[in-house]
Every structure is written in C-alpha cells, then in structure tokens.
PDB file of N, CA, C, O and CB in Angstrom:
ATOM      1  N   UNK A   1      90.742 154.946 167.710  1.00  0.00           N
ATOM      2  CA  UNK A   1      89.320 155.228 167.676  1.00  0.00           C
ATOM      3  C   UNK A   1      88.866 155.556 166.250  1.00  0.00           C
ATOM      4  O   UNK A   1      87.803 155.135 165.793  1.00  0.00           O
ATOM      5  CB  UNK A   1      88.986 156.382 168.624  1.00  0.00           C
ATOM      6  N   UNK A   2      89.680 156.290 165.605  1.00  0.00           N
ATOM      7  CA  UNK A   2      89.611 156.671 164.426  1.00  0.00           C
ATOM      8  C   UNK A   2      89.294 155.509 163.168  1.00  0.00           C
ATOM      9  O   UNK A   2      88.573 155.653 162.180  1.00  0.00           O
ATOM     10  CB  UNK A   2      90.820 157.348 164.319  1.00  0.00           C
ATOM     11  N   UNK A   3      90.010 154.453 163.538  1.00  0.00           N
ATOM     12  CA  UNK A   3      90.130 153.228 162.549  1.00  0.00           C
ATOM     13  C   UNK A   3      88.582 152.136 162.871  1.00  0.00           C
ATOM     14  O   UNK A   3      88.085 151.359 162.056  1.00  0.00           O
ATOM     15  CB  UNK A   3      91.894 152.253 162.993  1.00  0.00           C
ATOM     16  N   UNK A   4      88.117 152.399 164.237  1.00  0.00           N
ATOM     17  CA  UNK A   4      86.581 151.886 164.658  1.00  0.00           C
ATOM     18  C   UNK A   4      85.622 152.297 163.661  1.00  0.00           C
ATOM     19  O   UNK A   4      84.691 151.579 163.297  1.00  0.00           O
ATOM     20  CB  UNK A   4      86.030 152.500 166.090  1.00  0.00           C
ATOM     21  N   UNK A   5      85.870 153.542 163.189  1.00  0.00           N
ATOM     22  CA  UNK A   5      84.518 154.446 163.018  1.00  0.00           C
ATOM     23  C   UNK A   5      84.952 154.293 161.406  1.00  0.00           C
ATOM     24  O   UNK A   5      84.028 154.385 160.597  1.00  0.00           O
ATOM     25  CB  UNK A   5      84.379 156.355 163.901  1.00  0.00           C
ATOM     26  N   UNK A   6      86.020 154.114 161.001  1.00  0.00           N
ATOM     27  CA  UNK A   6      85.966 153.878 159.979  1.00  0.00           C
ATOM     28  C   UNK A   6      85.401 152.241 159.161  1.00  0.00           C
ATOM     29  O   UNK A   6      84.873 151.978 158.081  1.00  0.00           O
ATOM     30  CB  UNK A   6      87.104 154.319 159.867  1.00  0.00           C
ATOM     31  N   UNK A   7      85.825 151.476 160.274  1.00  0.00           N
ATOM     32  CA  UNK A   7      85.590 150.003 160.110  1.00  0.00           C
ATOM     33  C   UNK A   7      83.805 149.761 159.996  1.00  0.00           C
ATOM     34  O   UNK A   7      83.339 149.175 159.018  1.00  0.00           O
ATOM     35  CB  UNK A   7      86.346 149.143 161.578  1.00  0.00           C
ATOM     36  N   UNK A   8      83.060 150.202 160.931  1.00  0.00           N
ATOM     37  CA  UNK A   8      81.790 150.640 160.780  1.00  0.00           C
ATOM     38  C   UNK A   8      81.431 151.611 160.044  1.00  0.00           C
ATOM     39  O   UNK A   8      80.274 151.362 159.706  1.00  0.00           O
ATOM     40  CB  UNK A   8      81.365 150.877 161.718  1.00  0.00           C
ATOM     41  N   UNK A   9      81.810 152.720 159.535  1.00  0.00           N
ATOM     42  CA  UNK A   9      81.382 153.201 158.279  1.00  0.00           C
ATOM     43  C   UNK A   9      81.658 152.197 156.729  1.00  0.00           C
ATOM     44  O   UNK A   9      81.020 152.486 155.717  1.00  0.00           O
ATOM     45  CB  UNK A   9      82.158 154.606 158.231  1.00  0.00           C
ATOM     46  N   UNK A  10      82.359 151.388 156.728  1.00  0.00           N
ATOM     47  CA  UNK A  10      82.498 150.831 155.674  1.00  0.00           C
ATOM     48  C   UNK A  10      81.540 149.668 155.640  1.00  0.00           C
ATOM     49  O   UNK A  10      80.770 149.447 154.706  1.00  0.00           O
ATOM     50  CB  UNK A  10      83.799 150.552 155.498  1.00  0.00           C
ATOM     51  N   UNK A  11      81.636 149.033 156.597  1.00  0.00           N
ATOM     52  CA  UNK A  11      80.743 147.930 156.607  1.00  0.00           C
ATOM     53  C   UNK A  11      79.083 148.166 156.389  1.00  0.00           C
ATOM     54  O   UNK A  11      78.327 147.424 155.762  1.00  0.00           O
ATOM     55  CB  UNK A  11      80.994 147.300 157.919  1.00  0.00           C
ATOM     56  N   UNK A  12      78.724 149.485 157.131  1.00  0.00           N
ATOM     57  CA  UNK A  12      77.628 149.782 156.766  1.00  0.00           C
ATOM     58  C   UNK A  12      77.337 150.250 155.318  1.00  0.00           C
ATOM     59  O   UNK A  12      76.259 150.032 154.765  1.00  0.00           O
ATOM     60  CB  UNK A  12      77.314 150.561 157.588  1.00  0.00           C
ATOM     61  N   UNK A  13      78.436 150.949 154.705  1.00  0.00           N
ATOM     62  CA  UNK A  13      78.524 151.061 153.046  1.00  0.00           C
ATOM     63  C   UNK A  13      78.448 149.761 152.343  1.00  0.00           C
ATOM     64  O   UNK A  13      78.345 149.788 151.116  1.00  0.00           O
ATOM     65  CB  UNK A  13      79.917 151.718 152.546  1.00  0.00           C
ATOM     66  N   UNK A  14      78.478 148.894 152.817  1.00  0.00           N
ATOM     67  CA  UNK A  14      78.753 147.769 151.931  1.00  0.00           C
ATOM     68  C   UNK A  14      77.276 146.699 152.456  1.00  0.00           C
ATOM     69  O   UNK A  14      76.998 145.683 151.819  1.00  0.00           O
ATOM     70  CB  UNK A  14      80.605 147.031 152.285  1.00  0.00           C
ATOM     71  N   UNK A  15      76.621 147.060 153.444  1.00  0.00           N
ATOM     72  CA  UNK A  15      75.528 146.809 153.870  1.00  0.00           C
ATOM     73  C   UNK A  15      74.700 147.439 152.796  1.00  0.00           C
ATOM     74  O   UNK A  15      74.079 146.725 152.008  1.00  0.00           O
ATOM     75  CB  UNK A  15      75.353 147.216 155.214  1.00  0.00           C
ATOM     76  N   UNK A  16      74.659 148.887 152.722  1.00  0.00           N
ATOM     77  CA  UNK A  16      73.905 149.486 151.935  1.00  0.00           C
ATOM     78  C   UNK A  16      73.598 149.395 150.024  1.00  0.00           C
ATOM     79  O   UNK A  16      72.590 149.423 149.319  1.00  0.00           O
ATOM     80  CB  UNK A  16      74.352 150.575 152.373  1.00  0.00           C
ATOM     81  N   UNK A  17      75.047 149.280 149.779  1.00  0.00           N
ATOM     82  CA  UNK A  17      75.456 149.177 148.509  1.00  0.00           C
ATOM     83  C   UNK A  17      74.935 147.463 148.063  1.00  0.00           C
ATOM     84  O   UNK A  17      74.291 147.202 147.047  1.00  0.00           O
ATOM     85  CB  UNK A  17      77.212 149.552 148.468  1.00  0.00           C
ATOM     86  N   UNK A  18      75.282 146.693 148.842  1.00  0.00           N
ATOM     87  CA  UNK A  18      74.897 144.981 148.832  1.00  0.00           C
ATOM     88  C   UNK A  18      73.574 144.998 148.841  1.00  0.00           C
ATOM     89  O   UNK A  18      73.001 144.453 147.898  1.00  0.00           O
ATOM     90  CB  UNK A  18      75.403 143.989 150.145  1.00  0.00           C
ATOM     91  N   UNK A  19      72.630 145.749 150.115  1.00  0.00           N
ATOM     92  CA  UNK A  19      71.194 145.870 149.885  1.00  0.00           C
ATOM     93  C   UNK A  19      70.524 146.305 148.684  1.00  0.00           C
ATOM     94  O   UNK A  19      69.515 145.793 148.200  1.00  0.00           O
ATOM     95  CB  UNK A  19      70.766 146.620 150.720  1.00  0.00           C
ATOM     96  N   UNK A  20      71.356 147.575 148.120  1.00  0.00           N
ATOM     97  CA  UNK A  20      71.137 148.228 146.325  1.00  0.00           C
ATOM     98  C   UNK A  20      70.974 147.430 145.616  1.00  0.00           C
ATOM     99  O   UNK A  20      69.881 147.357 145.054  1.00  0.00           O
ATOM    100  CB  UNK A  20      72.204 148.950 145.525  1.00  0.00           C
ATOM    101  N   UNK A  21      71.903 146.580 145.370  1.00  0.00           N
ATOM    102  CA  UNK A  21      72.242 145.955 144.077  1.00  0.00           C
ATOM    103  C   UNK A  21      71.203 144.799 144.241  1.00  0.00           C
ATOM    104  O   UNK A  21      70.766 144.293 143.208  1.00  0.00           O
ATOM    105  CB  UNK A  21      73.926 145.474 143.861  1.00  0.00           C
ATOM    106  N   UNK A  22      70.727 144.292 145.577  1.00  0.00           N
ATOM    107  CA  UNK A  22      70.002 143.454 145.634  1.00  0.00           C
ATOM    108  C   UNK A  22      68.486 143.527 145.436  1.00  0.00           C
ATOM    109  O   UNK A  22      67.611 142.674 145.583  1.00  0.00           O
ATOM    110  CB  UNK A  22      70.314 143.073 146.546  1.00  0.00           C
ATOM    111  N   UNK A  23      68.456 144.465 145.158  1.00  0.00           N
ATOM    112  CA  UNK A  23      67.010 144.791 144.939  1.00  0.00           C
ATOM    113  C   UNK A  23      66.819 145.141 143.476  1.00  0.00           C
ATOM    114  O   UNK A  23      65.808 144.890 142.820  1.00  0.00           O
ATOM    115  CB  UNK A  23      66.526 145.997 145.864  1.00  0.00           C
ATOM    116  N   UNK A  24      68.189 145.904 142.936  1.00  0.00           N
ATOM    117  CA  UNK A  24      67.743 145.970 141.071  1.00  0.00           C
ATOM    118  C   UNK A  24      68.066 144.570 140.611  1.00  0.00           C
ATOM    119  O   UNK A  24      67.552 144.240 139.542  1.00  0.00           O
ATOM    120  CB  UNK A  24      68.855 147.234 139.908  1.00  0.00           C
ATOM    121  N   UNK A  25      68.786 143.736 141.198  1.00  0.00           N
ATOM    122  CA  UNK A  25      68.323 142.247 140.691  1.00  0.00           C
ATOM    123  C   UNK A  25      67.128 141.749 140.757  1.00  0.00           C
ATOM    124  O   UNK A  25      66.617 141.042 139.889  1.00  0.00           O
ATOM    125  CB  UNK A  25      68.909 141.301 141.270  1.00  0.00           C
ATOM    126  N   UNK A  26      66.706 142.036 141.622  1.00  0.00           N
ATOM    127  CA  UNK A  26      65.186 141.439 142.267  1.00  0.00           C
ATOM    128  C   UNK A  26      64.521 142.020 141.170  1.00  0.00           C
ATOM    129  O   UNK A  26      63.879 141.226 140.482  1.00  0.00           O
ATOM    130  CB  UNK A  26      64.518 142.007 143.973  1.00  0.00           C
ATOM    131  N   UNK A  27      64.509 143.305 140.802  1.00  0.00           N
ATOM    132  CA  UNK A  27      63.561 144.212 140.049  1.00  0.00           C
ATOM    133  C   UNK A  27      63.549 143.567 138.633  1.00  0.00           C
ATOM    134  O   UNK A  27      62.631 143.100 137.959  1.00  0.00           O
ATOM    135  CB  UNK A  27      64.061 145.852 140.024  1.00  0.00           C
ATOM    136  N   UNK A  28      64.881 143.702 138.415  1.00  0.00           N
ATOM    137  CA  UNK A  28      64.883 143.121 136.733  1.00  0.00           C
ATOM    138  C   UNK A  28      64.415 141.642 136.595  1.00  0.00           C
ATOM    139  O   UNK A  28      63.597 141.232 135.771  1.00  0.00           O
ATOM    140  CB  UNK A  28      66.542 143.130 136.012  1.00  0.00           C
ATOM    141  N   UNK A  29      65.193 140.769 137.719  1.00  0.00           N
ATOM    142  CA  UNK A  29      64.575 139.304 137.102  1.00  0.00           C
ATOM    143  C   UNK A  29      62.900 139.124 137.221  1.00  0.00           C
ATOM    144  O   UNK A  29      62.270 138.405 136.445  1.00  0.00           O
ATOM    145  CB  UNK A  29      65.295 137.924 138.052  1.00  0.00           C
ATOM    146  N   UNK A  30      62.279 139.896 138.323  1.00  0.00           N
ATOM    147  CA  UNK A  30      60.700 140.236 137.995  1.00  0.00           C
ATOM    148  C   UNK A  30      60.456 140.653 136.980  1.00  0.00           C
ATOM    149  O   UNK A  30      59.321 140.271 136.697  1.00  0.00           O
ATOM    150  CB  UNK A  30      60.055 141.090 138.694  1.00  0.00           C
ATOM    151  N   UNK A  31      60.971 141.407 136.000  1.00  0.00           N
ATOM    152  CA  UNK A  31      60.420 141.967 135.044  1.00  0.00           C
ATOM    153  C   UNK A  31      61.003 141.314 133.589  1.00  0.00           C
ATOM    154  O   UNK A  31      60.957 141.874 132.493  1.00  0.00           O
ATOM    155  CB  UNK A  31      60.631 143.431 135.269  1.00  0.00           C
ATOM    156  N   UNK A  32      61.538 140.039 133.870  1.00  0.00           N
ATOM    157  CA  UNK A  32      61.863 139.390 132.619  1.00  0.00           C
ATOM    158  C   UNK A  32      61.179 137.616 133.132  1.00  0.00           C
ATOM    159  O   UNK A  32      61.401 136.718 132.319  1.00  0.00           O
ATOM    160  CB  UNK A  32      63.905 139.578 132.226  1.00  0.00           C
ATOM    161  N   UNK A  33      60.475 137.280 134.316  1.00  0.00           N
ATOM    162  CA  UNK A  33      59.969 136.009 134.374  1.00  0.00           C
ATOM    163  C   UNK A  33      58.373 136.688 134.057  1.00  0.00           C
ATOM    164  O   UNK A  33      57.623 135.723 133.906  1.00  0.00           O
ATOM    165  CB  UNK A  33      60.332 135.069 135.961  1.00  0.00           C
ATOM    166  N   UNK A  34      57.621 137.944 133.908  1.00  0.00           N
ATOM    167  CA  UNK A  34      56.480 137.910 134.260  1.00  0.00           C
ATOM    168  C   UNK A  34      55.919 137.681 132.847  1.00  0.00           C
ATOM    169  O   UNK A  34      56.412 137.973 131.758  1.00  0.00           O
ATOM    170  CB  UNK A  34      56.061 139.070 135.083  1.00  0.00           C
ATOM    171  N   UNK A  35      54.848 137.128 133.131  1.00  0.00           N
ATOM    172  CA  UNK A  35      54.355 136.557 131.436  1.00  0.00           C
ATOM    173  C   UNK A  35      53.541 138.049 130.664  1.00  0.00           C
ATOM    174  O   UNK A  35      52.932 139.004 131.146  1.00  0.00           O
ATOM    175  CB  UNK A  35      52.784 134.845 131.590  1.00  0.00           C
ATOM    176  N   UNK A  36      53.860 137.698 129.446  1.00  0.00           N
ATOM    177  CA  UNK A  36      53.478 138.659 128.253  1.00  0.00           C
ATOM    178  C   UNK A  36      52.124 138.844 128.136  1.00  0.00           C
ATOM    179  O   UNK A  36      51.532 138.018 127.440  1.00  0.00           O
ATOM    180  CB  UNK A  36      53.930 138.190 126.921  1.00  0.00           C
ATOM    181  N   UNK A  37      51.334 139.936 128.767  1.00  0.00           N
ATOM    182  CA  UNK A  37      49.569 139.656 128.796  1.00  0.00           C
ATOM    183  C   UNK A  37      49.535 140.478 127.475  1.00  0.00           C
ATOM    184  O   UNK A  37      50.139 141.502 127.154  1.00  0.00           O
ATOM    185  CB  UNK A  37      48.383 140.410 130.378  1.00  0.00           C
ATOM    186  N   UNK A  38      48.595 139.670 126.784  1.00  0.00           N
ATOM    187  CA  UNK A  38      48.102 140.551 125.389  1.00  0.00           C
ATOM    188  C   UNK A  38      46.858 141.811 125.940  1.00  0.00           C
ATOM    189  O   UNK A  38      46.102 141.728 126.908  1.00  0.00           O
ATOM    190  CB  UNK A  38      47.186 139.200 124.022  1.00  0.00           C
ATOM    191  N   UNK A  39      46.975 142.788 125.072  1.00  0.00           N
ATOM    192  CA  UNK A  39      45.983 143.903 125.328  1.00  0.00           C
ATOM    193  C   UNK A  39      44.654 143.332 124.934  1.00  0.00           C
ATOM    194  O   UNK A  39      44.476 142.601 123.960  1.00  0.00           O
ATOM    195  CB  UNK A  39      46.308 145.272 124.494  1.00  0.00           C
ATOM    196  N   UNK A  40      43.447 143.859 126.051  1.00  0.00           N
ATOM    197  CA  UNK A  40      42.302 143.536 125.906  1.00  0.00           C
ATOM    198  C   UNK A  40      41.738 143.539 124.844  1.00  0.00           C
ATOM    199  O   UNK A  40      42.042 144.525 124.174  1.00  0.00           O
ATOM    200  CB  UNK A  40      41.757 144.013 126.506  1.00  0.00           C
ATOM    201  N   UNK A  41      40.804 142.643 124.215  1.00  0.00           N
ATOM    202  CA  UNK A  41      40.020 143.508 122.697  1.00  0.00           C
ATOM    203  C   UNK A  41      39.460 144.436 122.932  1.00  0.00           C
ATOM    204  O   UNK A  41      39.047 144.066 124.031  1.00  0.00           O
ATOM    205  CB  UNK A  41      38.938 142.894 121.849  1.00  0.00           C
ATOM    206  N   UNK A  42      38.858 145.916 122.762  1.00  0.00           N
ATOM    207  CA  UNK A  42      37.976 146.885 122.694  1.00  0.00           C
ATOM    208  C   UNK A  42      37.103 146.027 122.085  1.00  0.00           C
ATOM    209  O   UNK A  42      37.325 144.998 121.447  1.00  0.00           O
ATOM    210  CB  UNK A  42      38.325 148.178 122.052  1.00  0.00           C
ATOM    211  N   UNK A  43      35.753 146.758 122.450  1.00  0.00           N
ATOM    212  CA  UNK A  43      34.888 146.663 122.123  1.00  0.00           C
ATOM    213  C   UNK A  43      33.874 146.880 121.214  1.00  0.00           C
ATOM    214  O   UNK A  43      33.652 148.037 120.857  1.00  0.00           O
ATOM    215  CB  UNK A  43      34.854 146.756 122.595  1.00  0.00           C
ATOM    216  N   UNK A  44      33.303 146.083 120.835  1.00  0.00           N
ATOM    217  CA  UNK A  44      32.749 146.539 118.861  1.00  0.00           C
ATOM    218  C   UNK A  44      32.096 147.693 118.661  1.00  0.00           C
ATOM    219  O   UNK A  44      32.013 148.208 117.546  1.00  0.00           O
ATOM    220  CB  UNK A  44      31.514 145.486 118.047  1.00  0.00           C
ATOM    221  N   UNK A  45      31.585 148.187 119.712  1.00  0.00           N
ATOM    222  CA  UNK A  45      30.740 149.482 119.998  1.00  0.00           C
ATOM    223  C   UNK A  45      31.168 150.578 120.258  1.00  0.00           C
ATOM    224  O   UNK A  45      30.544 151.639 120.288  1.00  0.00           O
ATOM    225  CB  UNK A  45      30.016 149.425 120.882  1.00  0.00           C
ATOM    226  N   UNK A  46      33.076 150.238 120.613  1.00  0.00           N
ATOM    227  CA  UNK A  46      33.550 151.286 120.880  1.00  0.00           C
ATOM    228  C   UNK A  46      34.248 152.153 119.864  1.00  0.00           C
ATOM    229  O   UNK A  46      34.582 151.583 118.825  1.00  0.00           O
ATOM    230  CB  UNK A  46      34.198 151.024 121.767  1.00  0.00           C
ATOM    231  N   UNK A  47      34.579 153.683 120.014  1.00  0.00           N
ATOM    232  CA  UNK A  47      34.843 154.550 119.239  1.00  0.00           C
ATOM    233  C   UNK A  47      35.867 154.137 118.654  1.00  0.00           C
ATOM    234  O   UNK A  47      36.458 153.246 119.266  1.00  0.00           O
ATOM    235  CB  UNK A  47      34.923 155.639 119.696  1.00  0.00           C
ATOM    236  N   UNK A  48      36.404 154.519 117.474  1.00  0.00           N
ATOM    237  CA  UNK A  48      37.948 154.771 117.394  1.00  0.00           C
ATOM    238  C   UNK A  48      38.761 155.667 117.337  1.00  0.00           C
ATOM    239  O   UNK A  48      38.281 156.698 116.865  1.00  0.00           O
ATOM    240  CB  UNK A  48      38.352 154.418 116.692  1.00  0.00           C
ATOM    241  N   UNK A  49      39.771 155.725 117.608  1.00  0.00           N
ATOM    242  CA  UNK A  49      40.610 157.128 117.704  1.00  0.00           C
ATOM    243  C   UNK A  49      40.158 157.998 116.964  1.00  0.00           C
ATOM    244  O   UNK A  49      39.775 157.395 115.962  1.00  0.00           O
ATOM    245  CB  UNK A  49      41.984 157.117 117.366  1.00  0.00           C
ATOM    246  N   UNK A  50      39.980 158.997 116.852  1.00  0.00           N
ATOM    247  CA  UNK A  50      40.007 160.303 116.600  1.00  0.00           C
ATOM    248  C   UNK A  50      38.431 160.591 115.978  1.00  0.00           C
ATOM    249  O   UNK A  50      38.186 161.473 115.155  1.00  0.00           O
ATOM    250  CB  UNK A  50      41.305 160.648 115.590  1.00  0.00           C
ATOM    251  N   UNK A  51      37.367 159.599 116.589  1.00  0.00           N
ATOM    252  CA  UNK A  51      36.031 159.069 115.905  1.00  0.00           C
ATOM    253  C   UNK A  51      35.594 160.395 117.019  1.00  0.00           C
ATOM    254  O   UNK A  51      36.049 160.629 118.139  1.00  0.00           O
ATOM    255  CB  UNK A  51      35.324 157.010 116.082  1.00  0.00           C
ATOM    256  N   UNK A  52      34.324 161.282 116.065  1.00  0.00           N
ATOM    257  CA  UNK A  52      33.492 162.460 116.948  1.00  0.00           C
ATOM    258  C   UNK A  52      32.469 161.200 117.719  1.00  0.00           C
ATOM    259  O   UNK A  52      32.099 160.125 117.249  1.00  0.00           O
ATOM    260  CB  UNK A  52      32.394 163.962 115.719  1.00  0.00           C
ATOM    261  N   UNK A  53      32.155 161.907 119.278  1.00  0.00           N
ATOM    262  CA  UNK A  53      31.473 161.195 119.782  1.00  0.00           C
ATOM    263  C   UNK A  53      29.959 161.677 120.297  1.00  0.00           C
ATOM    264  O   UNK A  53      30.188 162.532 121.153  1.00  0.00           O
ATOM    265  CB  UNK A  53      32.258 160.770 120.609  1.00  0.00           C
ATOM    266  N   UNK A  54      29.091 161.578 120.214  1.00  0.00           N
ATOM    267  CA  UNK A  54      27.883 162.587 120.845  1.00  0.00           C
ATOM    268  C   UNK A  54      27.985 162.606 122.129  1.00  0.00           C
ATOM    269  O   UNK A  54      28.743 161.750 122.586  1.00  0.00           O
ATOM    270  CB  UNK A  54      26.393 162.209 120.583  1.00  0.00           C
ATOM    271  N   UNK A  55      27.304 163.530 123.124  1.00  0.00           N
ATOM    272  CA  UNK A  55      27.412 163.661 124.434  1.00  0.00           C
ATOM    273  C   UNK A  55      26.499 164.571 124.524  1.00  0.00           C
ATOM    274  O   UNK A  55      26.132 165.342 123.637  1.00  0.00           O
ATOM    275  CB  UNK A  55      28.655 163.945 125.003  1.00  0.00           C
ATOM    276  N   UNK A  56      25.833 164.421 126.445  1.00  0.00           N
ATOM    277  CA  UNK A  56      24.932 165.295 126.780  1.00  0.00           C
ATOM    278  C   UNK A  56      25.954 166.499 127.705  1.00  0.00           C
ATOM    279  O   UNK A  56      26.664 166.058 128.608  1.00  0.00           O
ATOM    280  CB  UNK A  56      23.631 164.456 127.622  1.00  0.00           C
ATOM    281  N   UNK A  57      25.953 167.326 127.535  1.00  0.00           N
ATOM    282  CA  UNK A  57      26.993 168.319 128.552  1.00  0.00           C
ATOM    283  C   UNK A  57      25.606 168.938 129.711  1.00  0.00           C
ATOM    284  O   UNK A  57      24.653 169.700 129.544  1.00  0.00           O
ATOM    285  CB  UNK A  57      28.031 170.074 127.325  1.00  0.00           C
ATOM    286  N   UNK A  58      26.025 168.297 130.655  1.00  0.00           N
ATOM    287  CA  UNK A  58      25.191 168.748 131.900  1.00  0.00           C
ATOM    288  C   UNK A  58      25.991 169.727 132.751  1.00  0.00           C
ATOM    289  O   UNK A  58      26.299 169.392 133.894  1.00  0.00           O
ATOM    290  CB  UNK A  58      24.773 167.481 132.835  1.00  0.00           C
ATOM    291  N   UNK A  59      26.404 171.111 132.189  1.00  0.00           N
ATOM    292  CA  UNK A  59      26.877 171.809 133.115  1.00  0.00           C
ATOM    293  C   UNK A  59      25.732 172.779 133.383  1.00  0.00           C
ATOM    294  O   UNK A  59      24.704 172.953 132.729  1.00  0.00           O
ATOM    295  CB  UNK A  59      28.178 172.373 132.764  1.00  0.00           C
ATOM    296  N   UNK A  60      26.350 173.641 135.019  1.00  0.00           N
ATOM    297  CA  UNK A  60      25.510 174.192 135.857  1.00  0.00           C
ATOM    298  C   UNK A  60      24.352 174.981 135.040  1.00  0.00           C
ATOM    299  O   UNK A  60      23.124 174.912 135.094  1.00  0.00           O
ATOM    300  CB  UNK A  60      26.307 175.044 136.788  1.00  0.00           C
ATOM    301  N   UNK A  61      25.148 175.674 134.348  1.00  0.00           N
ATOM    302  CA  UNK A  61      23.957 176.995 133.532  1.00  0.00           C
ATOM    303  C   UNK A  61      22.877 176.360 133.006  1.00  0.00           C
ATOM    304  O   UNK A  61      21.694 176.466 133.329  1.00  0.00           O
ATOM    305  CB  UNK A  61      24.572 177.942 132.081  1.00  0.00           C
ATOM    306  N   UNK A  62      23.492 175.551 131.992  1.00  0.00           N
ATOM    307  CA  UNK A  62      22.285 174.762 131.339  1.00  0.00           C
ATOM    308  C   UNK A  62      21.400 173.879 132.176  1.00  0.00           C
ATOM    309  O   UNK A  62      20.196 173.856 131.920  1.00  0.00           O
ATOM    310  CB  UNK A  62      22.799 173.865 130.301  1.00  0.00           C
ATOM    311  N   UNK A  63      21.877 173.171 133.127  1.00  0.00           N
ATOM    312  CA  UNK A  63      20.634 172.613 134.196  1.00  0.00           C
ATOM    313  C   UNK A  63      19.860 173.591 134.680  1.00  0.00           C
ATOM    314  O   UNK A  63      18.657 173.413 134.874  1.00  0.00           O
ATOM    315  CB  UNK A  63      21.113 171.898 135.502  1.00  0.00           C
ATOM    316  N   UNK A  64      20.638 175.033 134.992  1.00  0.00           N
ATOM    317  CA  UNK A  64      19.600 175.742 135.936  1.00  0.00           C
ATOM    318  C   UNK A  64      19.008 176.526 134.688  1.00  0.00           C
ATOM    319  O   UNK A  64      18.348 177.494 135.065  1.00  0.00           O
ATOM    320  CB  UNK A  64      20.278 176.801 137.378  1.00  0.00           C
ATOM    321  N   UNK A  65      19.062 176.368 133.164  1.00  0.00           N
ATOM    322  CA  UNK A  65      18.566 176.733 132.603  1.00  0.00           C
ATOM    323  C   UNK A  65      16.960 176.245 132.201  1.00  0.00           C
ATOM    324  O   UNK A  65      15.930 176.817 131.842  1.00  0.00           O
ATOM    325  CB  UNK A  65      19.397 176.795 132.020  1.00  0.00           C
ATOM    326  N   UNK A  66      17.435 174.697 132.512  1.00  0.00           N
ATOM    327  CA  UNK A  66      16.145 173.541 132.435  1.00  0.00           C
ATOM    328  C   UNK A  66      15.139 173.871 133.610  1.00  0.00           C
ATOM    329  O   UNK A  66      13.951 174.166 133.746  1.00  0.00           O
ATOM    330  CB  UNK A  66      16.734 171.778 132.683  1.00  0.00           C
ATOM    331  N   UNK A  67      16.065 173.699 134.247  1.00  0.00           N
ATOM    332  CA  UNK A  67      14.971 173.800 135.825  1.00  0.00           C
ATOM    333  C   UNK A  67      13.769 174.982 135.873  1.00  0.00           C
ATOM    334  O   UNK A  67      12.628 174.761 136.277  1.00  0.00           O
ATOM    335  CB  UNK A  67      16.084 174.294 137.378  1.00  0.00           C
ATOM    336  N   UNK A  68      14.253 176.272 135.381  1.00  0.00           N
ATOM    337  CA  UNK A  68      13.831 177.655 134.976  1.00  0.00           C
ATOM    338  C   UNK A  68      12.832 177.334 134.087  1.00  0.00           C
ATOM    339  O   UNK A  68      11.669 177.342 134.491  1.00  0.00           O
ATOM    340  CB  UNK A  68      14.923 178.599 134.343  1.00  0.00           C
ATOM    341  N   UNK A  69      13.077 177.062 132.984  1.00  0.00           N
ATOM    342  CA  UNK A  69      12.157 176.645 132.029  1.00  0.00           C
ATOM    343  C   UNK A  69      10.688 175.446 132.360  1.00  0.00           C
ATOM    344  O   UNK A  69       9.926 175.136 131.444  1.00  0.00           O
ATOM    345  CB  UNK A  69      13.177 176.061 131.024  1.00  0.00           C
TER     346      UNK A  69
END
C-alpha cells in the first residue's frame, strides 16, 4: 500500500513540476517574440521634469471661503 501512495505522490510531483516549467517557458518565449513599442512622444505643451506648474487648489476651506464671500 505504501509503494501506491508513493507511486501517486510522485507522479503528481512530476505533474506539477512539468506544469511549472511549462509555463516559465511560455512566459519567457512571450516576452522575447513581443515587438519593441517605442515610447509615446509627449506633448509640445507638456511640462518637463522638474518644470513649476501653475494650478488652481480647490480645497474645502477655500471654496467655503468663496461661497462666504
């Protein structure tokens, strides 16, 4: 009985381990057929790094400061 449970524990290890490996193949050859997308252009209007930007700050106080007024 002993040698059953071992025969099915292995086979299912080798089910599992065969399913593993079959999927980081899968993973990697996806990630070496997929084509090279170039990064979008930004936009001419848009900031550049570390560029100050203006903004309206609409928090609570100051709206209910407007509203008041």
């Amino acid at each position: 009985m002993n040698i059953f449970f071992l025969v099915i524990y292995f086979v299912c290890f080798c089910l599992i381990a065969g399913g593993a490996f079959a999927m980081m193949y899968a993973n990697i050859t996806s990630t070496w057929n997929e084509p090279v997308v170039p990064p979008k252009p930004r936009h001419p209007e848009a900031p550049q790094p570390g560029e100050e930007v203006m903004y309206v700050d609409l928090n609570r106080e100051k709206l209910e400061n407007l509203y008041n007024d």
